[in-house]
Biopython code that builds the backbone (N, CA, C, O; Angstrom):
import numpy as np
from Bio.PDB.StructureBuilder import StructureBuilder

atoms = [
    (1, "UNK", "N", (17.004, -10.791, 24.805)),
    (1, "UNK", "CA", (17.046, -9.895, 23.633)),
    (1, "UNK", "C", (16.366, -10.571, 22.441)),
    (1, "UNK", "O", (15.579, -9.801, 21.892)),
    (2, "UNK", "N", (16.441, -11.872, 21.835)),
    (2, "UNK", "CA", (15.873, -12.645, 21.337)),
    (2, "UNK", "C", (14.426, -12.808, 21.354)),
    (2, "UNK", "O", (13.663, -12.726, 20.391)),
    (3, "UNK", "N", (14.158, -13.039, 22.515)),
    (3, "UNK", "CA", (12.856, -12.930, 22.386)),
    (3, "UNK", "C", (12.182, -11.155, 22.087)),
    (3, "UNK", "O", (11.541, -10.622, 21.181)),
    (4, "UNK", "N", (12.426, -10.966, 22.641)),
    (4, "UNK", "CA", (12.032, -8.688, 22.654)),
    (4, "UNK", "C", (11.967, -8.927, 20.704)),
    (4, "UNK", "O", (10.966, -8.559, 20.088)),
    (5, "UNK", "N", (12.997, -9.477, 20.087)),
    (5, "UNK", "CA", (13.420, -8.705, 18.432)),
    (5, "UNK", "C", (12.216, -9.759, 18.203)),
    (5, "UNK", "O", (11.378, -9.060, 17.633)),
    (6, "UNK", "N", (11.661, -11.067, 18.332)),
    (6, "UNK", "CA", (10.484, -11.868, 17.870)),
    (6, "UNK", "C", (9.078, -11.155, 17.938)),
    (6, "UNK", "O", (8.167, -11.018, 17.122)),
    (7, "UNK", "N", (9.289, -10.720, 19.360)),
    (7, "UNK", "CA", (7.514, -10.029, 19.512)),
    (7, "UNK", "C", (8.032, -8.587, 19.030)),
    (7, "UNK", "O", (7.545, -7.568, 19.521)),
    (8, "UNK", "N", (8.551, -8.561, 18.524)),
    (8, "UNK", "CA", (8.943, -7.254, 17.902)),
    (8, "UNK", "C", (8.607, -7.362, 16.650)),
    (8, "UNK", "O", (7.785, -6.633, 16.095)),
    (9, "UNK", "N", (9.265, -8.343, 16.091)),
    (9, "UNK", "CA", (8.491, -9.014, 14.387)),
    (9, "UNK", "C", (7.237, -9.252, 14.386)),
    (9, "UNK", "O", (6.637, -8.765, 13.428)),
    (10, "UNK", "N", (6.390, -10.060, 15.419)),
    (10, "UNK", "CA", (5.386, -10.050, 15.034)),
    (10, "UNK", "C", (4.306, -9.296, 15.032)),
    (10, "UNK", "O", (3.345, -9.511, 14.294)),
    (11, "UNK", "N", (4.433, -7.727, 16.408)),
    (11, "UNK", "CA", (3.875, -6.866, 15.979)),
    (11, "UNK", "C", (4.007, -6.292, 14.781)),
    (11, "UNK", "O", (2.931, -6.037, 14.238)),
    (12, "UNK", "N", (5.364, -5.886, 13.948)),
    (12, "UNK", "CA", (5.529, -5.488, 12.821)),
    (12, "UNK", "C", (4.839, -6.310, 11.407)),
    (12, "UNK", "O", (4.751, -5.899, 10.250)),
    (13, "UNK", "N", (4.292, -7.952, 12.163)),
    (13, "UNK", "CA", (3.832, -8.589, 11.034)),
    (13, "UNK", "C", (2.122, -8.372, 10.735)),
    (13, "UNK", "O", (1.396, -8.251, 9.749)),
    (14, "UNK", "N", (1.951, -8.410, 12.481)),
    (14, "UNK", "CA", (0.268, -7.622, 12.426)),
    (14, "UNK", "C", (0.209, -6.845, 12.377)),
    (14, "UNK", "O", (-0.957, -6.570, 12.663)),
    (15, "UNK", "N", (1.072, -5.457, 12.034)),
    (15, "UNK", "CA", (0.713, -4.159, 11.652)),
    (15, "UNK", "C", (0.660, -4.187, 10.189)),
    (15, "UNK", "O", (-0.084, -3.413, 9.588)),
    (16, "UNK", "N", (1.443, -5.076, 9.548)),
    (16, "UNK", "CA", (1.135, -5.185, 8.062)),
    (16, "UNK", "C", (-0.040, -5.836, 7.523)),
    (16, "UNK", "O", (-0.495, -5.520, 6.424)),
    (17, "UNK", "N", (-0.771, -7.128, 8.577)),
    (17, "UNK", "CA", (-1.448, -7.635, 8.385)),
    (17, "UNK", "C", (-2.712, -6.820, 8.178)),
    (17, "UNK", "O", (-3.518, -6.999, 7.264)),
    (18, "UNK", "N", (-2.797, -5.826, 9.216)),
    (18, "UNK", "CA", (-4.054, -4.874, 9.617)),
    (18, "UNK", "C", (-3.959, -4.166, 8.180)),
    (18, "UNK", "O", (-4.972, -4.072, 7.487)),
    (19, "UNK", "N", (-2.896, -3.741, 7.809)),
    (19, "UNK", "CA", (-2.983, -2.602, 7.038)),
    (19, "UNK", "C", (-3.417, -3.313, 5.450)),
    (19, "UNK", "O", (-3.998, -2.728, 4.535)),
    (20, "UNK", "N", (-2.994, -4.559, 5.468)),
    (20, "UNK", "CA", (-3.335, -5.120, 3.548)),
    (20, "UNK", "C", (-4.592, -5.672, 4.265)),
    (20, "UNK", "O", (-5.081, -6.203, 3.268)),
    (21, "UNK", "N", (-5.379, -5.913, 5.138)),
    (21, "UNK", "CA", (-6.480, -6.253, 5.177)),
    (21, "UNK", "C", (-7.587, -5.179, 4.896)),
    (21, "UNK", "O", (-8.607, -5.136, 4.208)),
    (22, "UNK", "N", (-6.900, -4.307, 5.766)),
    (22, "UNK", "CA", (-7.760, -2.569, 5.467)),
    (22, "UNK", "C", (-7.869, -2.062, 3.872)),
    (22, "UNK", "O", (-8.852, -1.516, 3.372)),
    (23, "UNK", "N", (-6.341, -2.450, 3.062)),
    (23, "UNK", "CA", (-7.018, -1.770, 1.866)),
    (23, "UNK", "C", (-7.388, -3.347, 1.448)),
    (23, "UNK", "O", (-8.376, -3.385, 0.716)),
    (24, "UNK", "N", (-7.055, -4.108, 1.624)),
    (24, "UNK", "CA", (-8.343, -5.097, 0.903)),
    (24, "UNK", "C", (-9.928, -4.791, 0.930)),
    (24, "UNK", "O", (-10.745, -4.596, 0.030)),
    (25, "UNK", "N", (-10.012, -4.827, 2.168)),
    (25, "UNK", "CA", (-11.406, -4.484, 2.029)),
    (25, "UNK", "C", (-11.754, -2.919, 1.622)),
    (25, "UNK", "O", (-12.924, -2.839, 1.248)),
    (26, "UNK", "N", (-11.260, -2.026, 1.602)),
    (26, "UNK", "CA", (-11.325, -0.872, 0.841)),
    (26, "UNK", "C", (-11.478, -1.003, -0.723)),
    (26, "UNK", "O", (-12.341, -0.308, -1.260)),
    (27, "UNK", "N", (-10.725, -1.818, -1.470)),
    (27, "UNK", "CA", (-10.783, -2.129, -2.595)),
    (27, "UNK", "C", (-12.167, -2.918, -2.873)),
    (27, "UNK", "O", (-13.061, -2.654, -3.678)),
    (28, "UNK", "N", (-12.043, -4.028, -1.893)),
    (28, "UNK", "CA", (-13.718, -4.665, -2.553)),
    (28, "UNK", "C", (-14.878, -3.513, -2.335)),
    (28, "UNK", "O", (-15.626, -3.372, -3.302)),
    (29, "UNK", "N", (-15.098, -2.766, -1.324)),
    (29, "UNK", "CA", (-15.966, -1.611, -1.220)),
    (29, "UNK", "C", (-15.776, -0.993, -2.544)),
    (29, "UNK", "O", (-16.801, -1.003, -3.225)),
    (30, "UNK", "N", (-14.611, -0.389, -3.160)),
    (30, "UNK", "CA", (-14.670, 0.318, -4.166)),
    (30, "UNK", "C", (-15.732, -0.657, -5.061)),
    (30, "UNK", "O", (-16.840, -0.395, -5.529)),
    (31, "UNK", "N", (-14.868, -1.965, -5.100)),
    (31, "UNK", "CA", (-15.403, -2.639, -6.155)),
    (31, "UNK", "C", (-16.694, -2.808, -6.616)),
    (31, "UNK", "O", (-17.154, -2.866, -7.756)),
    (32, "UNK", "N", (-17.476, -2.916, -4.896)),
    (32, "UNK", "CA", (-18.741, -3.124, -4.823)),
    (32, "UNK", "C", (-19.330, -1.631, -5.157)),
    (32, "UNK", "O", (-20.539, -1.655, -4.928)),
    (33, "UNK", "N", (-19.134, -1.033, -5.370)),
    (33, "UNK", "CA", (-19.309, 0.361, -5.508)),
    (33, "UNK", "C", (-19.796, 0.484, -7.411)),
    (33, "UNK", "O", (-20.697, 0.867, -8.157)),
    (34, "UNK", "N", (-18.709, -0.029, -7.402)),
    (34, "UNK", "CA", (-18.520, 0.400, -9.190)),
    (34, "UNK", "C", (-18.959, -0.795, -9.662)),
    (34, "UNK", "O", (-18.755, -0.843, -10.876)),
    (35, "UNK", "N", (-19.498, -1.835, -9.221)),
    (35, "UNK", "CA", (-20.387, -2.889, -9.844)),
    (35, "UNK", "C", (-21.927, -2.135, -9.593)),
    (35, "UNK", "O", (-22.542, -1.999, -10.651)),
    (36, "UNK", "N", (-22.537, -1.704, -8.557)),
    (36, "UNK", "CA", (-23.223, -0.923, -8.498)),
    (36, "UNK", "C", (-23.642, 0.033, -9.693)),
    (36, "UNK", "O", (-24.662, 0.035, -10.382)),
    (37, "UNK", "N", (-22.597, 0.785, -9.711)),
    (37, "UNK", "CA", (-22.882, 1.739, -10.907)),
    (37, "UNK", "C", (-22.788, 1.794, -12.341)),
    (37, "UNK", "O", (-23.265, 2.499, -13.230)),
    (38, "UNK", "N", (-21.792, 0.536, -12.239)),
    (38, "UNK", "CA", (-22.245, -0.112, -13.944)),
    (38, "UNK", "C", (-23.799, -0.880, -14.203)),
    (38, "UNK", "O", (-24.353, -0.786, -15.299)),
    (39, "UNK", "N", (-24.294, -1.493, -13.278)),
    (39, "UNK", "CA", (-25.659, -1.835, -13.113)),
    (39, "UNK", "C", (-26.421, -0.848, -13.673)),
    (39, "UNK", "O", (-26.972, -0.903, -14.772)),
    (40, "UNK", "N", (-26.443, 0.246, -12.730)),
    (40, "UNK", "CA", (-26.862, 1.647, -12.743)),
    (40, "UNK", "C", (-26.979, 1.919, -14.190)),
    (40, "UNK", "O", (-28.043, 2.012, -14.803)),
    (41, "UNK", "N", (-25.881, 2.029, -14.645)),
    (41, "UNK", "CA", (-25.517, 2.602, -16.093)),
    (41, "UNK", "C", (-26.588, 2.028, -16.990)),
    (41, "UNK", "O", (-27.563, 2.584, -17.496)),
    (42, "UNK", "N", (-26.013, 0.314, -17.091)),
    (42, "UNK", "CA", (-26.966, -0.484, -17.735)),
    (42, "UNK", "C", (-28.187, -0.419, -17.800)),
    (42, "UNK", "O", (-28.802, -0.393, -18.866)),
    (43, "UNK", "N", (-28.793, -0.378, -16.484)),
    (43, "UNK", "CA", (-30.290, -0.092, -16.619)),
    (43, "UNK", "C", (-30.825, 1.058, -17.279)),
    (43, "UNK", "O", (-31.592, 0.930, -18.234)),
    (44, "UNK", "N", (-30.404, 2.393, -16.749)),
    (44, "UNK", "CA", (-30.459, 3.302, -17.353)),
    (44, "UNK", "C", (-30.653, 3.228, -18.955)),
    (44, "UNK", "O", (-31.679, 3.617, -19.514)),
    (45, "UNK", "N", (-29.584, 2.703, -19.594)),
    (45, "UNK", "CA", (-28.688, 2.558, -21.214)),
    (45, "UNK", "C", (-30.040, 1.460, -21.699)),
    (45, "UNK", "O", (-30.666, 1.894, -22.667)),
    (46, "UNK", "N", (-30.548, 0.093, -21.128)),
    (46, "UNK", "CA", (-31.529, -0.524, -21.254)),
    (46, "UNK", "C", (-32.872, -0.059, -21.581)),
    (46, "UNK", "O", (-33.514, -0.225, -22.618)),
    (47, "UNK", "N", (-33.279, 0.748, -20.168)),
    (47, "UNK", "CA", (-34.476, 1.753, -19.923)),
    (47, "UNK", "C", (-34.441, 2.826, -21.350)),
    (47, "UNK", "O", (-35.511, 2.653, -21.933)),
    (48, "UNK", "N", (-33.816, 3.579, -21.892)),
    (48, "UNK", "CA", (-33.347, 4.157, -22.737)),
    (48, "UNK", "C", (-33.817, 3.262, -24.144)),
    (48, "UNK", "O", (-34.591, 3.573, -25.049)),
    (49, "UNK", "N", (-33.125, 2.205, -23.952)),
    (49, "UNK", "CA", (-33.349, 1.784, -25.477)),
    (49, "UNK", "C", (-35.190, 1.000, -25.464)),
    (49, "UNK", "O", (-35.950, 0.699, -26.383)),
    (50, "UNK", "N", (-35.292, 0.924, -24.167)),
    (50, "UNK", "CA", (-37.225, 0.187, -24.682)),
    (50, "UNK", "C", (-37.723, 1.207, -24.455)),
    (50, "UNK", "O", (-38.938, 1.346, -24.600)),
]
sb = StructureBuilder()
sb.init_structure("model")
sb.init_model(0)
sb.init_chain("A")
sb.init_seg("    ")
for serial, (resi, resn, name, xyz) in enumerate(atoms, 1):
    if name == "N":
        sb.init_residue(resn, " ", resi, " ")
    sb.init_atom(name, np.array(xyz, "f"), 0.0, 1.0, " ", f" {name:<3s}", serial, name[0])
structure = sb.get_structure()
């Protein structure tokens, strides 16, 4: 029984693992996203002023 409740935890620990890795990298995508488009902006706002 002991052992069953361990590999029982540690699937429950790599299902958490999977899941804060997933929005981790979801978040840096955003991030990389919206560094992108502040670039964007800038150049634009730059281009604009010469």
């Amino acid at each position: 029984i002991k052992v069953k409740n361990i590999y029982c935890i540690l699937l429950y620990k790599l299902d958490l693992i999977v899941i804060l890795s997933n929005i981790i990298r979801n978040m840096w995508q955003n991030t990389d996203k919206l560094i992108v488009y502040k670039l964007n902006v800038f150049y634009v706002l730059t281009a604009v002023r010469i």
